[in-house]
C-alpha positions as CSV (number, residue, x, y, z in Angstrom):
1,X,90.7,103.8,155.1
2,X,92.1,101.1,157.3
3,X,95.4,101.2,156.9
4,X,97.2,98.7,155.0
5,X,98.7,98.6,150.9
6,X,94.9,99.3,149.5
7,X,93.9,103.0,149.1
8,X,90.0,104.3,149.3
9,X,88.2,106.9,147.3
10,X,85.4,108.2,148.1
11,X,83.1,108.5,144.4
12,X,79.8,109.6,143.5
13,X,79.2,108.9,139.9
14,X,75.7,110.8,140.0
15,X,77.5,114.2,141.1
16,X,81.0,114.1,140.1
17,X,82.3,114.5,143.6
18,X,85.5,112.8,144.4
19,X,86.4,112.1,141.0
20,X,89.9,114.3,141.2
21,X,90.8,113.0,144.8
22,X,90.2,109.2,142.9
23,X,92.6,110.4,140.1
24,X,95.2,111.5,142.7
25,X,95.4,108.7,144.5
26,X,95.6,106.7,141.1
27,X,98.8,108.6,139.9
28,X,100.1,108.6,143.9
29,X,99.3,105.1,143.7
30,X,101.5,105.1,140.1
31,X,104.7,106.7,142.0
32,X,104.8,104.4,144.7
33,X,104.4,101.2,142.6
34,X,107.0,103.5,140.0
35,X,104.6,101.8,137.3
36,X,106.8,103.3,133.9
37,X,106.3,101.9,130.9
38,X,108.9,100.7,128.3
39,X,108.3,102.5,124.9
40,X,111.3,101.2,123.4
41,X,110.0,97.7,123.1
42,X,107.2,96.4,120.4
43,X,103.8,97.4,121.1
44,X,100.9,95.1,122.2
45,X,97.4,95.9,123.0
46,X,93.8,94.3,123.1
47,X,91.2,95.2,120.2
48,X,88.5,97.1,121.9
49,X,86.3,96.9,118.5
50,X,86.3,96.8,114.9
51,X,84.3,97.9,111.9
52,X,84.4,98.0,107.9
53,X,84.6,101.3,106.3
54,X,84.1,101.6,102.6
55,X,86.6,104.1,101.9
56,X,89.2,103.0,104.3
57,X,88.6,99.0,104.8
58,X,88.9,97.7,108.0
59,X,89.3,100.0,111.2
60,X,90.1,98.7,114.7
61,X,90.1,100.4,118.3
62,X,92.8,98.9,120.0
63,X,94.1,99.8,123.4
64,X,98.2,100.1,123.6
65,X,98.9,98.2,126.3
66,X,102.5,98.0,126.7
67,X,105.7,99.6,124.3
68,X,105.4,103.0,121.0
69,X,103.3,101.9,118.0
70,X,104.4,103.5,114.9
71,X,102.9,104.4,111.7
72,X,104.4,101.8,109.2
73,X,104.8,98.7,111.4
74,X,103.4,95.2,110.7
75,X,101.2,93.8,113.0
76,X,99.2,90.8,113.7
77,X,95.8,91.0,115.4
78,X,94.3,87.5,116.0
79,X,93.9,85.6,112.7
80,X,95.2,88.7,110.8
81,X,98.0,90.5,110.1
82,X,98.4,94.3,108.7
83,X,100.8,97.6,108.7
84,X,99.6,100.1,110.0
85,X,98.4,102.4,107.0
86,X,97.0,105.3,109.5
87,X,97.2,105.9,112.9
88,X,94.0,108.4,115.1
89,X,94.4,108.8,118.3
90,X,91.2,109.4,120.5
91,X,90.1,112.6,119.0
92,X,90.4,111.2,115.6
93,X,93.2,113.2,114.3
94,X,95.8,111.4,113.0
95,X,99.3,110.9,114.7
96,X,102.3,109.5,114.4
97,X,102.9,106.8,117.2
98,X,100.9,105.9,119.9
99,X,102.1,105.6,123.6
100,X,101.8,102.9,125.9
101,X,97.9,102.9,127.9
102,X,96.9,105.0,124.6
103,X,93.6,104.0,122.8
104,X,94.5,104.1,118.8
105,X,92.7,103.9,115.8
106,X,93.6,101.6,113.5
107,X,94.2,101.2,109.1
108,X,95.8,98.4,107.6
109,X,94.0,95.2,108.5
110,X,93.9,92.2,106.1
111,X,90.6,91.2,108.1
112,X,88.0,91.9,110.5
113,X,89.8,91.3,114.0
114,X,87.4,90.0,117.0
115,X,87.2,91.9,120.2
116,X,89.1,90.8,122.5
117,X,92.4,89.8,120.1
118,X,95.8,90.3,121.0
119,X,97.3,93.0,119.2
120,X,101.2,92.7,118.4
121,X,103.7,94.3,116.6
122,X,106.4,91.8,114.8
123,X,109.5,92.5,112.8
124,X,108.6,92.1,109.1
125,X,105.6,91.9,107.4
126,X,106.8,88.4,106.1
127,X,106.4,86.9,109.4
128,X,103.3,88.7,110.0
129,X,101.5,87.5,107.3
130,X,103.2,83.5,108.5
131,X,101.7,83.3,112.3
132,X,98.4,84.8,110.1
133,X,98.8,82.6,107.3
134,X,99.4,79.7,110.7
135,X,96.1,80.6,113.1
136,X,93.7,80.9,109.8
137,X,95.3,77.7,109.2
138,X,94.5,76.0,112.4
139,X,91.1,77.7,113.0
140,X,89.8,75.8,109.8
141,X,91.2,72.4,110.8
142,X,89.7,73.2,114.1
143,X,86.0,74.4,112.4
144,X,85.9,71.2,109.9
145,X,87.1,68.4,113.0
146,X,84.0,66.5,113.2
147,X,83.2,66.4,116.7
148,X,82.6,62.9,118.4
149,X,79.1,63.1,120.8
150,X,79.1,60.3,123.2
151,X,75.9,58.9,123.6
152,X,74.3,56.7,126.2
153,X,73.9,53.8,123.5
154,X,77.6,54.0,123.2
155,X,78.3,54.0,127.0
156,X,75.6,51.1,127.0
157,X,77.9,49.2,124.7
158,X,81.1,49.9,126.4
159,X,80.0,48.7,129.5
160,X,78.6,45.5,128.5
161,X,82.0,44.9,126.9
162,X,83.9,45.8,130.0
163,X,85.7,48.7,129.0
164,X,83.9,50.9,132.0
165,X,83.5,49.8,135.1
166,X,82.6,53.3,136.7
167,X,80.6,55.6,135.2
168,X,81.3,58.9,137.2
169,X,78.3,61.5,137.5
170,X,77.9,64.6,138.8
């Protein structure tokens, strides 16, 4: 409204009004920036959430950030890995890839991602099940590290032997 790079839309989310003018300016905003995505490269995205299904095992939400997921692909998805067995798309009907800024639901998990996991396609299912296979390895070295609490008996005795001569505080 002032000029400048930074474009204003008026919105009322109680009424609705302004909503298409704040769409407009959006895919305006899109041309200007020309903000393409590349859906030849592998796809990555964030888990939005994720649930267990008894028929169909574990389902996630994931939002396709960048590059085309395909049915078929192996994935990894924070400590777990996959292929992607079946592929919904917003609606729930099933399709066959899913394009860049595309929410998809997901089939073929070999765990119960977090929200909030990165989402990435690799080249074999091999190496997915490796960097898998790696953070599920580091996550328990990491859980059974028995963590060191410093106590002030300990700072007590560290000081009397010299080893601190300040003891910063905030």
């Amino acid at each position: 409204g002032w000029g400048g790079q930074t474009i204003s839309a008026e919105v009322s989310a109680k009424t609705g009004q302004g909503v298409d003018r704040l769409l407009e300016m959006i895919l305006l905003q899109a041309e200007i920036l020309e903000l393409k995505a590349n859906p030849t490269r592998r796809a990555t995205g964030v888990v939005i959430e994720a649930e267990l299904d008894r028929g169909r095992g574990t389902i996630a939400n994931v939002l396709i950030q960048q590059g085309l997921l395909r049915v078929g692909e192996p994935f990894v998805a924070g400590l777990y890995s996959g292929r992607v067995r079946a592929l919904l798309n917003e609606r729930g009907s099933r399709v066959e890839h899913a394009d860049p800024s595309t929410p998809a639901q997901i089939t073929g998990f070999s765990g119960m991602p977090q929200v909030g996991d990165t989402f990435f396609v690799v080249e074999s299912e091999q190496v997915a099940r490796e960097i898998s296979l790696k953070r599920q390895q580091l996550r328990r070295e990491h859980d059974y590290r028995p963590v060191k609490r410093l106590t002030l008996e300990d700072i007590y005795h560290q000081i009397k032997e010299g080893q601190i001569r300040e003891l910063p505080l905030i």
